[in-house]
N, C-alpha and C positions, 0 to 999 in steps of 0.2 A: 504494500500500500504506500503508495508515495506521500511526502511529506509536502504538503502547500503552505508556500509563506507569503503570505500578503498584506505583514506588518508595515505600517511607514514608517521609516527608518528613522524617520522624526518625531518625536515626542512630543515639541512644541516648540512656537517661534515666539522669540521674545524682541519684538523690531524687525528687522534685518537678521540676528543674528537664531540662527536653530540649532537647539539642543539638540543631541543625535541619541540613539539606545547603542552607537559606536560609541560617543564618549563619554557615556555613563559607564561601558564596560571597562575601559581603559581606565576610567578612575577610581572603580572598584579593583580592578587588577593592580592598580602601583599602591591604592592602601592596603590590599592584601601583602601581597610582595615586602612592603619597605613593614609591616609589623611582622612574618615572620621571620625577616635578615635581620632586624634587631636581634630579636630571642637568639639567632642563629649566632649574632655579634658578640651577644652578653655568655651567651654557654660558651664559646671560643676564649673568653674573659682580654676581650678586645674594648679600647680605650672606650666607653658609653659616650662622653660625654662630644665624644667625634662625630658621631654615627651620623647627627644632622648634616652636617656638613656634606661627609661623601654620599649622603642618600643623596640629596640634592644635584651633586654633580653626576651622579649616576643616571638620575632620572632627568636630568634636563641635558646630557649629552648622549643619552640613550633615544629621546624624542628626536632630538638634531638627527642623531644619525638615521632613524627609522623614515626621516620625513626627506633624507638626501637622499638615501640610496632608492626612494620610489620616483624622486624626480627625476633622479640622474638615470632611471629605468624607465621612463619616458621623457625623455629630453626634449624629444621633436614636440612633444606637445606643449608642455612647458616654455620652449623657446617662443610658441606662437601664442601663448598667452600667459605673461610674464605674471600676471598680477593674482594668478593664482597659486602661484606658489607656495603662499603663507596662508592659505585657505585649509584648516588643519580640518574645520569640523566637517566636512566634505571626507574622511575618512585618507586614506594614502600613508600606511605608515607599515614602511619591511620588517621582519622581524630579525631579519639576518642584521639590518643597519641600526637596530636597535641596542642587539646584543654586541656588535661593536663598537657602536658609537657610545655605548654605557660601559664595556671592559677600558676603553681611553679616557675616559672620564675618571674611573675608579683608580686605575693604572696616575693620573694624574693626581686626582684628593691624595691617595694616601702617601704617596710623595710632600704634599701640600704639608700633611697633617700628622708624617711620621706615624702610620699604619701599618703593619705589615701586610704588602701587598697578597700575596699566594692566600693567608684564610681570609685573609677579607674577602675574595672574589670566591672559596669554596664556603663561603658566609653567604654569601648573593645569589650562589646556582642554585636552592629548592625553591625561593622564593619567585626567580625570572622565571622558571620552568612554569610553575602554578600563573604566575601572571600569564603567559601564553596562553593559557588553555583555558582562563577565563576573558582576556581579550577576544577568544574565536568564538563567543557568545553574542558578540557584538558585532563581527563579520557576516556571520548566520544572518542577524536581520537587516545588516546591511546590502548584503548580495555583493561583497567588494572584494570574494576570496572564492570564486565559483569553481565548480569542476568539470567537464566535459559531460557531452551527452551521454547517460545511461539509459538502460531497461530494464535495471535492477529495483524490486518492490520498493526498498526505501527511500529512494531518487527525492531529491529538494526539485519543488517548482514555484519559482516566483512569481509571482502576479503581478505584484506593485509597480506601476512603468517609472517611481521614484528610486525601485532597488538598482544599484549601481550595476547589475549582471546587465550583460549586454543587450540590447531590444530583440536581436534574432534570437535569443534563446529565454526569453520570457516564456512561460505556459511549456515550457520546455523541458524533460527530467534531466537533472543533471545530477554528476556524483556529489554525495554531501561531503566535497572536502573539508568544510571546517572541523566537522565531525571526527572524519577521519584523521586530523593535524590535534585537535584535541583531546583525544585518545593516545595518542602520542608524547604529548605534551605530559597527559596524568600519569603512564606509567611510567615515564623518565621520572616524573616526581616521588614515584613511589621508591623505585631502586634507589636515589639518591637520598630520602628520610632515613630506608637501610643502611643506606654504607656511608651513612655522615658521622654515624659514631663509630668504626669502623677504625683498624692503625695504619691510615694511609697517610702519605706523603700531603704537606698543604700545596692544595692547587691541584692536586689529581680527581678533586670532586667535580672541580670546574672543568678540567680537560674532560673527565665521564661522561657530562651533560655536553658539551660541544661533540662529543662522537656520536653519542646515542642519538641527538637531536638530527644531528644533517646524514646521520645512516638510513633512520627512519622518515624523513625529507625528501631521500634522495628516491627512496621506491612509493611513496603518496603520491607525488609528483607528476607520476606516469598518467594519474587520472586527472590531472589539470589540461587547461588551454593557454600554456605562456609560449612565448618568441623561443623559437630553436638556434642556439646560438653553433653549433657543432658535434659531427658525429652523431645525431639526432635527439638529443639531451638537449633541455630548457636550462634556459638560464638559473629557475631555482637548485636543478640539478649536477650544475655544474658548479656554482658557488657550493653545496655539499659536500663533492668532493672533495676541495679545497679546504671544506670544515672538516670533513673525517682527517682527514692527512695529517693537520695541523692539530689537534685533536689526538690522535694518537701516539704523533712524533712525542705531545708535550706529556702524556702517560706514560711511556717509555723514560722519559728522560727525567723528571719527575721519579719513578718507582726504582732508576739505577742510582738515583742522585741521594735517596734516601736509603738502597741496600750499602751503598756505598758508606755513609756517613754512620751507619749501625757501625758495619766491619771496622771501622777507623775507631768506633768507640769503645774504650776499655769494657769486658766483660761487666765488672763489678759497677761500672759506673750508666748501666744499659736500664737500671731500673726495671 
């Protein structure tokens, strides 16, 4: 039985400016997120009274980058109409440019703020992962993450000619990507509650979540409609790869970096 959505994606207009059920999602996702990286900060017994500070650049260089990298993924449109570029509530925001444009930011605070960078960022990975999968809440009724034609019973079909999916495939069944990215999203969360107490290396959390995420990215993907940059793999699919590599390299290097410093350390003094 197919799923029909024919929310408006707008809640209400106050002037000019429309609330979205986008950005109501995104604002329940970063106070989700920034309250469980505290707990996540405070168990770590990392500086508290810091934590404002790098949230803040986390999340306002996590937006930067979520709202470049969709520009800069449509360039040609944005060049032809410059003035919506800073048009957030219209939805447009990567997830890929989020997570790095928020790792440069964090990468920068705790430099600022004399943090340690490695658990700060494996402080930050259950909480971004959960933001995710409550952001695609808000993609669902936005229609602004759609997935190719299906014939499968559960198929999303939009009705509202305000949802951002495209007009030719209105009334249309398409795969419920967000669905399927948010499922994704939750059991990476799950694995990472487990092995956050876990005697791993800091920073091997955060490498987990960047593999798991663009592994699992890389084969959802298949059932999207995005620009085929080479080899017949989309663009999300190819920045993936890119994630898993880097991702692994840094699990690796990370899990030798920590067997290494066990072995250098005196028996007796191994605790």
């Amino acid at each position: 039985m197919n799923i029909t959505i024919s929310i408006d994606p707008v809640i209400f207009h106050l002037g000019h400016l429309a609330f979205r059920w986008y950005s109501l999602a995104i604002i329940i996702a970063i106070t989700v997120a920034t309250w469980l990286t505290r707990r996540e900060f405070r168990r770590k017994g990392l500086d508290d009274a810091k934590f404002g500070d790098i949230a803040i650049w986390a999340i306002a260089s996590g937006i930067v980058g979520a709202r470049l990298f969709h520009v800069l993924d449509r360039a040609g449109y944005y060049l032809d109409h410059p003035g919506r570029i800073l048009n957030f509530q219209s939805g447009g925001l990567a997830i890929y440019g989020a997570v790095i444009g928020g790792f440069l930011g964090v990468a920068i605070a705790t430099r600022l703020y004399a943090v340690p960078f490695l658990p700060t960022i494996d402080a930050i990975a259950p909480g971004l992962v959960l933001a995710q999968a409550i952001g695609r809440i808000g993609c669902i009724i936005n229609g602004d993450a759609w997935g190719a034609p299906t014939d499968l019973p559960f198929a999303f079909v939009y009705t509202n000619p305000d949802a951002f999916i495209p007009n030719r495939l209105l009334g249309v069944p398409t795969h419920p990507y967000p669905i399927y990215d948010m499922a994704l999203n939750l059991t990476i969360f799950g694995v990472l509650m487990w092995l956050r107490t876990k005697p791993l290396p800091s920073g091997a959390l955060f490498a987990i979540f960047v593999s798991l995420y663009a592994f699992g990215r890389f084969f959802i993907s298949f059932v999207r409609e995005q620009r085929v940059w080479f080899w017949g793999l989309q663009e999300a699919q190819v920045i993936a790869i890119v994630g898993m590599m880097l991702g692994f390299a840094a699990m690796l290097w990370l899990l030798r970096r920590g067997w290494e410093h066990e072995q250098a350390t005196p028996i007796g003094a191994r605790g």
